[in-house]
Every structure is written in C-alpha cells, then in structure tokens.
N, CA and C atoms of all chains as a GROMACS GRO file, in nm:
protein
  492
    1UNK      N    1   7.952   0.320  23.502
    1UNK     CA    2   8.070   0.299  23.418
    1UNK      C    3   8.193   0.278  23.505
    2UNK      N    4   8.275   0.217  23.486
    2UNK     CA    5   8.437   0.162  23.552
    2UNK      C    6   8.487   0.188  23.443
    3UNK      N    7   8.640   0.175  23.496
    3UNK     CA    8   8.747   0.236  23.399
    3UNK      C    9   8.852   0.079  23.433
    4UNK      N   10   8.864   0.070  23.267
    4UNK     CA   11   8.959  -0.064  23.288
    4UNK      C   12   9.119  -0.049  23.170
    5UNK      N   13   9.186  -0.153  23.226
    5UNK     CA   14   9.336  -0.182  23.172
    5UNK      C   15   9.294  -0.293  23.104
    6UNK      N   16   9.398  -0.326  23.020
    6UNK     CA   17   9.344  -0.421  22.922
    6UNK      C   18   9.503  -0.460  22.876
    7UNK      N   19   9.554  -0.589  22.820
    7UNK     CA   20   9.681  -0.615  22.753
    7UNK      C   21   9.673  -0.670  22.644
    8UNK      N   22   9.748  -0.673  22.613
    8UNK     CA   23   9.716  -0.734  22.457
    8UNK      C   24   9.862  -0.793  22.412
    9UNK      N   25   9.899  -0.906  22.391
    9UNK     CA   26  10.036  -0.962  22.339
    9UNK      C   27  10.017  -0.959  22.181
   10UNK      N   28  10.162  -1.000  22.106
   10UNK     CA   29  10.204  -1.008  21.952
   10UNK      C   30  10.214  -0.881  21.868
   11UNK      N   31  10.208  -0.765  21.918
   11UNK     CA   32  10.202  -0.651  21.801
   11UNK      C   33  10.381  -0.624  21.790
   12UNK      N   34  10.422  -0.674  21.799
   12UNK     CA   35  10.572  -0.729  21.750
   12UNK      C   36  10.641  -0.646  21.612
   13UNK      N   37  10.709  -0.542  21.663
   13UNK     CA   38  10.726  -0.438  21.527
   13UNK      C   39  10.611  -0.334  21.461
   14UNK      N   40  10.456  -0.344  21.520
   14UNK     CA   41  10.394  -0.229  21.493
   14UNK      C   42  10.409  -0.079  21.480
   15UNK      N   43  10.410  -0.045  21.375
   15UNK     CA   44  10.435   0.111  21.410
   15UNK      C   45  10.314   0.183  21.445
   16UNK      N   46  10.378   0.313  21.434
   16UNK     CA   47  10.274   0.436  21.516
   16UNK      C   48  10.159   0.429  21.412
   17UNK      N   49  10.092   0.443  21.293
   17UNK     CA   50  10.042   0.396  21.181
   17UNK      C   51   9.949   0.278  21.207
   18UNK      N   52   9.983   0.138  21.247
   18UNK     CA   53   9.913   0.045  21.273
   18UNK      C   54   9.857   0.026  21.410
   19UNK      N   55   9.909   0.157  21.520
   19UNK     CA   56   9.843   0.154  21.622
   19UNK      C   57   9.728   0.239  21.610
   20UNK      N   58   9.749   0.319  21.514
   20UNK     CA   59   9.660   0.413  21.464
   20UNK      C   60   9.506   0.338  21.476
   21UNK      N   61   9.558   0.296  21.342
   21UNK     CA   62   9.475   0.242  21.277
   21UNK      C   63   9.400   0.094  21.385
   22UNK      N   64   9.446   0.035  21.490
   22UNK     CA   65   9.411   0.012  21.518
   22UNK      C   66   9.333  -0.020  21.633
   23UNK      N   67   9.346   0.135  21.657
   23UNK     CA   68   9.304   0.182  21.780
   23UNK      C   69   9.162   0.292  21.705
   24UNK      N   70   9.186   0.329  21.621
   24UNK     CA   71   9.057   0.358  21.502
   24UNK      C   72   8.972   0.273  21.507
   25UNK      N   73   8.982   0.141  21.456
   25UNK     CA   74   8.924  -0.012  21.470
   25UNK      C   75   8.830   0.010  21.565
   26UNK      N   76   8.873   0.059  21.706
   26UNK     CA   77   8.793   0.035  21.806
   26UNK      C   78   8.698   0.128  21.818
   27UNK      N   79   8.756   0.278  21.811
   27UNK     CA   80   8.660   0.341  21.817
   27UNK      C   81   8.505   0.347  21.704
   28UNK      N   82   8.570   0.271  21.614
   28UNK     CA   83   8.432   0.276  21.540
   28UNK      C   84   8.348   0.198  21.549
   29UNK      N   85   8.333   0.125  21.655
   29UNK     CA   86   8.230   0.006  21.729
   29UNK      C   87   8.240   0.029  21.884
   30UNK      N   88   8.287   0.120  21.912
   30UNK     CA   89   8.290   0.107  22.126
   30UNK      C   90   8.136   0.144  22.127
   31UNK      N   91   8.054   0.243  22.069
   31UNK     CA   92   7.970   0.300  22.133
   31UNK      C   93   7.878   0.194  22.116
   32UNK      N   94   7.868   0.145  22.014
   32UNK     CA   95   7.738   0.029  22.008
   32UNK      C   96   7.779  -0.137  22.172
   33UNK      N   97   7.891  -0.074  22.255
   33UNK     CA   98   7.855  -0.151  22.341
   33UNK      C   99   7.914  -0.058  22.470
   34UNK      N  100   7.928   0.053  22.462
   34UNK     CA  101   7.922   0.257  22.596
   34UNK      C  102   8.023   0.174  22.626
   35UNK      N  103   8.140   0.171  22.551
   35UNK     CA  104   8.289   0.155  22.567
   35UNK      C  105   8.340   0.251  22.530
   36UNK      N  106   8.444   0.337  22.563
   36UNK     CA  107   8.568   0.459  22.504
   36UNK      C  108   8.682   0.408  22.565
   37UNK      N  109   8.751   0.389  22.425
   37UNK     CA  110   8.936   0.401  22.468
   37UNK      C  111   8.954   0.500  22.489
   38UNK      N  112   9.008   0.498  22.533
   38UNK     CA  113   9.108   0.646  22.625
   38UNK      C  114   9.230   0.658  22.569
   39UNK      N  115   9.363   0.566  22.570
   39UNK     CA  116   9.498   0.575  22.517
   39UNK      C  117   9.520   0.418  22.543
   40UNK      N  118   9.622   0.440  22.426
   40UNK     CA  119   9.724   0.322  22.435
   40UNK      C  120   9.810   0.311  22.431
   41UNK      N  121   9.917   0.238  22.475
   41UNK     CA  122  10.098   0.232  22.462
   41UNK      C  123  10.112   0.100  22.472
   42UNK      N  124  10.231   0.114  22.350
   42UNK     CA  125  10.287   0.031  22.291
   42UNK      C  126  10.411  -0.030  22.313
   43UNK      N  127  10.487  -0.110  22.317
   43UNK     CA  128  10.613  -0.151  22.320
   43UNK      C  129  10.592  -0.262  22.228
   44UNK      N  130  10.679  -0.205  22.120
   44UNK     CA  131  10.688  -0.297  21.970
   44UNK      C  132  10.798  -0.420  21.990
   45UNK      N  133  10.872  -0.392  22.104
   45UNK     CA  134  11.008  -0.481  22.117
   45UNK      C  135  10.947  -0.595  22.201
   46UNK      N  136  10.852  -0.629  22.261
   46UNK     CA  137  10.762  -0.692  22.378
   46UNK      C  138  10.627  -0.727  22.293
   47UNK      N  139  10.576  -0.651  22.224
   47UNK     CA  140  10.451  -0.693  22.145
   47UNK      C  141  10.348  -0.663  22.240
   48UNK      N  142  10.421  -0.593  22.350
   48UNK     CA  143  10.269  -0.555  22.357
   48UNK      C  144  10.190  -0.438  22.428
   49UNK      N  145  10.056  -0.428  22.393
   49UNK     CA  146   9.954  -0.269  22.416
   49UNK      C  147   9.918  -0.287  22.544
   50UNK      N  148   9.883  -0.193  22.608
   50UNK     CA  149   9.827  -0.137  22.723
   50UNK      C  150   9.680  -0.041  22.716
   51UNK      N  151   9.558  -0.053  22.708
   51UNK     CA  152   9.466   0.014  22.642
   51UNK      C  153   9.386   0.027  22.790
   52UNK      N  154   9.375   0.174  22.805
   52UNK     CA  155   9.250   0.230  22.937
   52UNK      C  156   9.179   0.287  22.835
   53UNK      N  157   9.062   0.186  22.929
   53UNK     CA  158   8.932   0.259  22.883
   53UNK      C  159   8.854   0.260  22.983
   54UNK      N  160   8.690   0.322  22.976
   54UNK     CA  161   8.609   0.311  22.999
   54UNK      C  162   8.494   0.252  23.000
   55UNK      N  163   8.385   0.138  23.032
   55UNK     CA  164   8.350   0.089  23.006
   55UNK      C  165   8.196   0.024  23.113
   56UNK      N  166   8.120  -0.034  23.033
   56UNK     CA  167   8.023  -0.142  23.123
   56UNK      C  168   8.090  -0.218  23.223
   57UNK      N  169   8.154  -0.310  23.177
   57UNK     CA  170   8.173  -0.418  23.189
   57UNK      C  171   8.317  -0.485  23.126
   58UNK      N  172   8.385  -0.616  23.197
   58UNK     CA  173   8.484  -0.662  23.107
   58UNK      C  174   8.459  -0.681  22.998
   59UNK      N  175   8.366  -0.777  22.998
   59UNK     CA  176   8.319  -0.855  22.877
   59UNK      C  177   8.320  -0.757  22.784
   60UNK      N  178   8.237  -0.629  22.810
   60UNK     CA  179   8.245  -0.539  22.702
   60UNK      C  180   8.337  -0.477  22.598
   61UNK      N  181   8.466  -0.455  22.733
   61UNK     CA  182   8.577  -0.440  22.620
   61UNK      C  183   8.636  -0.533  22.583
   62UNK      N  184   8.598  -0.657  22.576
   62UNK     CA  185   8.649  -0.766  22.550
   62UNK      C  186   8.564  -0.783  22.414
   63UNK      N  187   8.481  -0.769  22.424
   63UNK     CA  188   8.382  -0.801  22.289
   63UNK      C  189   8.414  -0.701  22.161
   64UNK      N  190   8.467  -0.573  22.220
   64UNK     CA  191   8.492  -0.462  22.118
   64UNK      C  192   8.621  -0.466  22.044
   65UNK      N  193   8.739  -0.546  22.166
   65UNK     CA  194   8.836  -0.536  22.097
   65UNK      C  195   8.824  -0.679  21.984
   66UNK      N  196   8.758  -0.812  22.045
   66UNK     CA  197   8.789  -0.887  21.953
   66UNK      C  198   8.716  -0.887  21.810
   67UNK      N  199   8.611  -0.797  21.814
   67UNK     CA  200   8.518  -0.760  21.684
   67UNK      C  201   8.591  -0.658  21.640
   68UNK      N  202   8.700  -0.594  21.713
   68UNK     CA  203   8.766  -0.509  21.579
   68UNK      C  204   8.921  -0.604  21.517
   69UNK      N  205   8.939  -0.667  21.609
   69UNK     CA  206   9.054  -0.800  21.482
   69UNK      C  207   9.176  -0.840  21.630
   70UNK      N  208   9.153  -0.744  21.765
   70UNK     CA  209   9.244  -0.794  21.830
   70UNK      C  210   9.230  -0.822  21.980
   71UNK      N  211   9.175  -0.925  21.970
   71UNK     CA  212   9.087  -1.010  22.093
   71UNK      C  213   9.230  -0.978  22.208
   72UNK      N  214   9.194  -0.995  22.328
   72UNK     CA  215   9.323  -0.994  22.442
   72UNK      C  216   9.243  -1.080  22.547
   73UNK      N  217   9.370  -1.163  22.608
   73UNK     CA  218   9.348  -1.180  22.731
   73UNK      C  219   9.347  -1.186  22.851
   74UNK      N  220   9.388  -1.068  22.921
   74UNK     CA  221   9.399  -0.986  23.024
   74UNK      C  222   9.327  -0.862  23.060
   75UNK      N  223   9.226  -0.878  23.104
   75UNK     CA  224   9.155  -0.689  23.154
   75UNK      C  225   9.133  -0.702  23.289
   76UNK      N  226   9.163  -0.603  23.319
   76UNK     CA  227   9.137  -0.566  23.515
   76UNK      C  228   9.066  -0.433  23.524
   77UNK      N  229   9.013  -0.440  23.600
   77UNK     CA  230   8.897  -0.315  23.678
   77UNK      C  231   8.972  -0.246  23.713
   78UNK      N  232   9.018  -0.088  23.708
   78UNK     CA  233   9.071   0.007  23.798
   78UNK      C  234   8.960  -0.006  23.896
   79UNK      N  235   9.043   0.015  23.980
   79UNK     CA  236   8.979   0.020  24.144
   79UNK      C  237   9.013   0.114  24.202
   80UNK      N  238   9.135   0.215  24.190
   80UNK     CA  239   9.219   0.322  24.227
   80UNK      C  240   9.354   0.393  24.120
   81UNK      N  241   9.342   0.500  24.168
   81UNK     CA  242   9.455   0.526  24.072
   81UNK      C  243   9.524   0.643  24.144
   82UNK      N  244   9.621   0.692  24.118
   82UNK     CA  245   9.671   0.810  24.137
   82UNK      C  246   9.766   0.915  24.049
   83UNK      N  247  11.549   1.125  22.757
   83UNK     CA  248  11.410   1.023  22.811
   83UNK      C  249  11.325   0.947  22.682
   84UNK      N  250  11.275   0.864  22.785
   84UNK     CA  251  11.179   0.780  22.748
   84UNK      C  252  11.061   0.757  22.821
   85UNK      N  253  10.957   0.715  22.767
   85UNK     CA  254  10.856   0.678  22.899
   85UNK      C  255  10.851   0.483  22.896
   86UNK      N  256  10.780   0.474  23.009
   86UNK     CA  257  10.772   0.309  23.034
   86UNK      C  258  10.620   0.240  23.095
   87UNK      N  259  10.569   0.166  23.104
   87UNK     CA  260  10.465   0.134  23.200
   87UNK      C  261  10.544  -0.023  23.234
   88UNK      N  262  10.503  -0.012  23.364
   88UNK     CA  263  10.558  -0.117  23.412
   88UNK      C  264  10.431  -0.157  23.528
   89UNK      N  265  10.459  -0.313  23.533
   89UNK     CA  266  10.369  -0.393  23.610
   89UNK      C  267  10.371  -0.456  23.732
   90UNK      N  268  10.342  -0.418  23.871
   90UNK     CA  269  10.354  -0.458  23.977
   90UNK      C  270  10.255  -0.562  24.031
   91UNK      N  271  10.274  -0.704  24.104
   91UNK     CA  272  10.175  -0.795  24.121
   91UNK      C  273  10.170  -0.768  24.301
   92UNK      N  274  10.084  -0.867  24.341
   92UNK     CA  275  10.057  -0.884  24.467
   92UNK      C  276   9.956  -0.735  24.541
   93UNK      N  277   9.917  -0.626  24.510
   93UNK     CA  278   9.869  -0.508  24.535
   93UNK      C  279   9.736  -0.604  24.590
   94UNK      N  280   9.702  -0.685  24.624
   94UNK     CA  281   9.557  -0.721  24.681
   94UNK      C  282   9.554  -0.679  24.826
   95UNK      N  283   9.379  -0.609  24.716
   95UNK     CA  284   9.269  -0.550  24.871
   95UNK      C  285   9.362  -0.393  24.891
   96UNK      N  286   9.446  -0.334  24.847
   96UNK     CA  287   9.530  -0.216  24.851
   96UNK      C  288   9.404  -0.123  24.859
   97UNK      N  289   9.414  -0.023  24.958
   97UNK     CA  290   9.289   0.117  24.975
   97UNK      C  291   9.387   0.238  24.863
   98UNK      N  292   9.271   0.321  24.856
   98UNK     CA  293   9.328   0.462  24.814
   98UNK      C  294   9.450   0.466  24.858
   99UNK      N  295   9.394   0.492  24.982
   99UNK     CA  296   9.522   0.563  25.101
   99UNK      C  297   9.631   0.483  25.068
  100UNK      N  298   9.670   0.378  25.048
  100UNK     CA  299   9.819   0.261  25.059
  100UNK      C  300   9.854   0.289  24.955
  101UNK      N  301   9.754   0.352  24.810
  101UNK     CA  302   9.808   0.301  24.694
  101UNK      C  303   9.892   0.504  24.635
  102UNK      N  304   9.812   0.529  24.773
  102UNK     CA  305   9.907   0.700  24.740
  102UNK      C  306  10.017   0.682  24.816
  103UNK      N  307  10.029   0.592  24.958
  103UNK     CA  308  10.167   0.607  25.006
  103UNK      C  309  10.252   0.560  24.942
  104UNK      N  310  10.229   0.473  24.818
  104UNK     CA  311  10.338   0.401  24.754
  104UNK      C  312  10.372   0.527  24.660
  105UNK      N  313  10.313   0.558  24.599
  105UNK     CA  314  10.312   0.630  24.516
  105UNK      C  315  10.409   0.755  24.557
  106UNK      N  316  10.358   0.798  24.711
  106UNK     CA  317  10.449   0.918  24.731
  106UNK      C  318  10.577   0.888  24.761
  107UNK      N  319  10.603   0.748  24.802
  107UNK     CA  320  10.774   0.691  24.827
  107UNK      C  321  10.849   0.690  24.678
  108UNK      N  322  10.797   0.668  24.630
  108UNK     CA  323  10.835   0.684  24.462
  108UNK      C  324  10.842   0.839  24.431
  109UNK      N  325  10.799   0.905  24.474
  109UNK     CA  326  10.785   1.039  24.388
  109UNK      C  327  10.918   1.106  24.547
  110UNK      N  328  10.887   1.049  24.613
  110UNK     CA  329  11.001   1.107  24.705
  110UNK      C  330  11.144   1.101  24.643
  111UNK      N  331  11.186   0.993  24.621
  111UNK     CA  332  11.368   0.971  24.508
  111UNK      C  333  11.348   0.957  24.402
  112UNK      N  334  11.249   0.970  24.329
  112UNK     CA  335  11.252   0.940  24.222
  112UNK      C  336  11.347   1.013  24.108
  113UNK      N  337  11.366   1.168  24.184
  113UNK     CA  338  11.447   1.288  24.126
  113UNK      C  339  11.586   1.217  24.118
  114UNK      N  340  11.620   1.094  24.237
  114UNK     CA  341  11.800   1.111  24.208
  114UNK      C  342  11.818   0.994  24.128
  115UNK      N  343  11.757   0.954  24.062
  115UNK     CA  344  11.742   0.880  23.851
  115UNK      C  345  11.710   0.946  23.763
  116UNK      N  346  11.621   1.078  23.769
  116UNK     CA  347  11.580   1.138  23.671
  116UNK      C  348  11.431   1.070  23.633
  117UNK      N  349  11.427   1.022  23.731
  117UNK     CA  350  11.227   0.932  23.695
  117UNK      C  351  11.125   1.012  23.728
  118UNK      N  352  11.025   1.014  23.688
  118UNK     CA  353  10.915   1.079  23.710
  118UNK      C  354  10.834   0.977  23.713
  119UNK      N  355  10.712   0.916  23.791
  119UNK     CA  356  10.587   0.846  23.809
  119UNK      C  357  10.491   0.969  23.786
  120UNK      N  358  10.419   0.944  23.679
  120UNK     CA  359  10.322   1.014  23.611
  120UNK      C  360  10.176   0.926  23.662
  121UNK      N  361  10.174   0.829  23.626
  121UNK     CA  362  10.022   0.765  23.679
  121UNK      C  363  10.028   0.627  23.726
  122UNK      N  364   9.943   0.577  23.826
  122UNK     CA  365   9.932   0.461  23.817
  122UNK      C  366   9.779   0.433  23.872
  123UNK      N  367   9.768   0.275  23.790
  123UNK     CA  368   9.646   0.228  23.794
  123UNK      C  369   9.620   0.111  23.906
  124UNK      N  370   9.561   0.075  23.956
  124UNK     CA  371   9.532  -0.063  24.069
  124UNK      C  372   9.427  -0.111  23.990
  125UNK      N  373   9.427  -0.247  24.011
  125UNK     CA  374   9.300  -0.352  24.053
  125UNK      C  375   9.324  -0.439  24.162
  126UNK      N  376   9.283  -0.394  24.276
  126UNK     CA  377   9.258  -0.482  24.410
  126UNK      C  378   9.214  -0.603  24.393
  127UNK      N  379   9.112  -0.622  24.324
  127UNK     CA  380   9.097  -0.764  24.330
  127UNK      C  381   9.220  -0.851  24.239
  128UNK      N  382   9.339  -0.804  24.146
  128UNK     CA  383   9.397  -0.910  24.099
  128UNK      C  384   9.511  -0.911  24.152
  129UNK      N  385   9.508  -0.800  24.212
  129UNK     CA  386   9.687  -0.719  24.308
  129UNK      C  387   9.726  -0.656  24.193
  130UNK      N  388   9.724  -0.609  24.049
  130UNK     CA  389   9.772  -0.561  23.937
  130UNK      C  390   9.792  -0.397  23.980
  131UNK      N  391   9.923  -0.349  23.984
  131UNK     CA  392   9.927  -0.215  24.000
  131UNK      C  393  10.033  -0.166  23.828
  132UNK      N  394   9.958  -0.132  23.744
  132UNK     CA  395  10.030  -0.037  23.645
  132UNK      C  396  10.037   0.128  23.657
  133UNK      N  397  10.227   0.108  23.594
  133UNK     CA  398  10.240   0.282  23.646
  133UNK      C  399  10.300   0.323  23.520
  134UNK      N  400  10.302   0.438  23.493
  134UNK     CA  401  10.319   0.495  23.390
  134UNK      C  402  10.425   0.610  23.407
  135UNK      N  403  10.562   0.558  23.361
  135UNK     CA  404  10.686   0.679  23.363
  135UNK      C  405  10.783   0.757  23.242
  136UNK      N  406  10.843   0.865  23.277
  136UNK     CA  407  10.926   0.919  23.209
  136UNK      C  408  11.033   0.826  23.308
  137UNK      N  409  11.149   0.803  23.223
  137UNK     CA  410  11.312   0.800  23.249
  137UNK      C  411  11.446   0.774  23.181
  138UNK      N  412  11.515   0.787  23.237
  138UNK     CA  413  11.625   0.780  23.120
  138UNK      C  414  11.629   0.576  23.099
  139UNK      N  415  11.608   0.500  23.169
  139UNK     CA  416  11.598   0.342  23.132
  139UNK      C  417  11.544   0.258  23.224
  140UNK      N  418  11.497   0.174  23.164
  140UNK     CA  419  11.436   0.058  23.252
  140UNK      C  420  11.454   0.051  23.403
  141UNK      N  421  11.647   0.037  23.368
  141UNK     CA  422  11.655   0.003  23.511
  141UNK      C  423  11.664   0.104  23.604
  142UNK      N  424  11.648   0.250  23.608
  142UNK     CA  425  11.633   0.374  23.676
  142UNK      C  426  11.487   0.328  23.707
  143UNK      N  427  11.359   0.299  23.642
  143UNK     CA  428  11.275   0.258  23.688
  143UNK      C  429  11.300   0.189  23.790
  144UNK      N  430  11.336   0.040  23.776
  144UNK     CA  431  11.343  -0.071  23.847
  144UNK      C  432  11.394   0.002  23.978
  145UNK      N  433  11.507   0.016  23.947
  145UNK     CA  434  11.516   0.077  24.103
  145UNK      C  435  11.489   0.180  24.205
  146UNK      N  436  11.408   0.274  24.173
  146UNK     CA  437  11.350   0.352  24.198
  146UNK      C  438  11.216   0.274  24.254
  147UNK      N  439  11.205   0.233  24.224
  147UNK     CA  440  11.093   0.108  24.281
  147UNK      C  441  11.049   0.014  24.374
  148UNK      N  442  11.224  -0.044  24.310
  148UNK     CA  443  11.266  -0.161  24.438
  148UNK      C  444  11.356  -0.086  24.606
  149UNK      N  445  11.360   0.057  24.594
  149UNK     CA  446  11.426   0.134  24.689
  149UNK      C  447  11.338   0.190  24.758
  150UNK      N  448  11.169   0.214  24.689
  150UNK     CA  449  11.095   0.245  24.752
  150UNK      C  450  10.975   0.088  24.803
  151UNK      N  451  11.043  -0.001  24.790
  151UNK     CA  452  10.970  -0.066  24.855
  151UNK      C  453  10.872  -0.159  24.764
  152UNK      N  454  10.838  -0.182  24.637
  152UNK     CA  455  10.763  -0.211  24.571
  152UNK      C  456  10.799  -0.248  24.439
  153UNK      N  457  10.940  -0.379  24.466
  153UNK     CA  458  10.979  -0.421  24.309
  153UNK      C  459  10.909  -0.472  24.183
  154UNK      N  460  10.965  -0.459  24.095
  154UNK     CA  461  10.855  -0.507  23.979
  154UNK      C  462  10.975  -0.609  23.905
  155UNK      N  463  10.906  -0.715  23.857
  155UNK     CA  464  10.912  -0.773  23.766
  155UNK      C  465  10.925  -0.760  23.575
  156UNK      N  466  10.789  -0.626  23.556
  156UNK     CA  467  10.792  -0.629  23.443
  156UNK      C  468  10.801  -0.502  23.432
  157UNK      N  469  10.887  -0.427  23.306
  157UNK     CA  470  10.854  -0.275  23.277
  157UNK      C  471  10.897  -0.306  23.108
  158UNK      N  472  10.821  -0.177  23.051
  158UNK     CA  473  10.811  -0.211  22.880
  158UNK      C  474  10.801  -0.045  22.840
  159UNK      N  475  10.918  -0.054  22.748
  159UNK     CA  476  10.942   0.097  22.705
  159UNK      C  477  10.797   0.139  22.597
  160UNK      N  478  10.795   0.235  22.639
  160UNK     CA  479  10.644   0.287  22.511
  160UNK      C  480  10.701   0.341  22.368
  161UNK      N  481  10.695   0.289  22.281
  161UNK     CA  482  10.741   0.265  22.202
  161UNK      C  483  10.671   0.373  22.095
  162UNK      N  484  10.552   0.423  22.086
  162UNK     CA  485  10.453   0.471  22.013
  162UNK      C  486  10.298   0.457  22.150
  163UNK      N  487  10.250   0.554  22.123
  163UNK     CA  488  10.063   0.550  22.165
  163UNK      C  489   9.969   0.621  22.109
  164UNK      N  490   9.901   0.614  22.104
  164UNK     CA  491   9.755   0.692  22.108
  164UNK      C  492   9.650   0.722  22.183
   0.00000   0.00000   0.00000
C-alpha cells in the first residue's frame, strides 16, 4: 500500500455538509478497490479539495473518486513526509 | 488563525533527509509570523511538496517560506475538512 495526494478543482462554495457527504461517497466504495481516505481540505474560495489517502495504486483512487461523482485530475505518490 | 495547505513545485528526486532540512528551516522562524508547519507531503518523482499550516494569513505563510528558502506559488485557506 502507498499513501497518495490527490486534487480536485470546481467545489466552488461547498460547504462543510457537501464535503461531508462527499467524502461519505467515497468511503462507501474505497474498500471494493483497498482504498481509505484519510482527510480532506477544502478551500471553497479556490474550488478546491486536497484528499490523502491510502491506496493500491493511482488508478485506484482515481477509479473510486470518479465512481463516486468526482473524478480529479491530479494524484501523486507520497514518497516522504514529515 | 487559520489553517492553509499550500503547494511547492520543483522538489525532484528530494531524500528524507532534504525534505526534513526544509522542513526544520521553516519550523526554525516560523514563530516570528505566528505560523506553525504541521505536515508536509513530497512526491519526488513530480517535485510536488504539500504542507499543511496554522497562521494568521496567506502571506505569513508565503513568507515564512520564501525566507526559508523554498517559495511557493500556491497556498489555499482550508475552508472546511474531513
């Protein structure tokens, strides 16, 4: 398993409620591909999420987020952190 | 306060070790803005370094940053997470 960043543009005025909810979205399909979000942050003024997770593979969280309604296109591999 | 994640480019091929000395030049002044660097993430292979802060604004980030050596381009207030 690797641990990845992920971005996501347009959530433009989302509140805490629709991050909820759509960060719910995900968790109720990660395991059918050994994905876990971890957290997300938001900036509603920018549109856009920041989502670490855990995961296989890119593709993987790529496949989870766009089967729950919000495909992205940006994910990178943590490689280090501190 | 507020918190922020903000996005640093060019980090390619960065080791552990480089990606804590940055880290500790930042946590060295970071006190005379009132910033705190709470986490940050790398991917070596894209140069992508995301960090994750408390501060009183953007630009206390920014410069706290650009004083330690490692300006950024992008930072985005967290608005809401999960």
């Amino acid at each position: 398993m690797a641990k990845f960043m992920d971005v996501h543009d347009g959530f433009f005025g989302v509140t805490q409620e629709q991050l909820d909810a759509a960060h719910d979205a995900d968790l109720k399909i990660e395991g059918e591909e050994g994905v876990h979000f971890e957290k997300a942050w938001l900036d509603r003024e920018s549109g856009k999420v920041f989502c670490l997770s855990t995961a296989p593979s890119k593709e993987a969280v790529m496949r989870i987020h766009e089967r729950a309604g919000h495909p992205i296109s940006e994910v990178y591999e943590v490689t280090a952190e501190v």
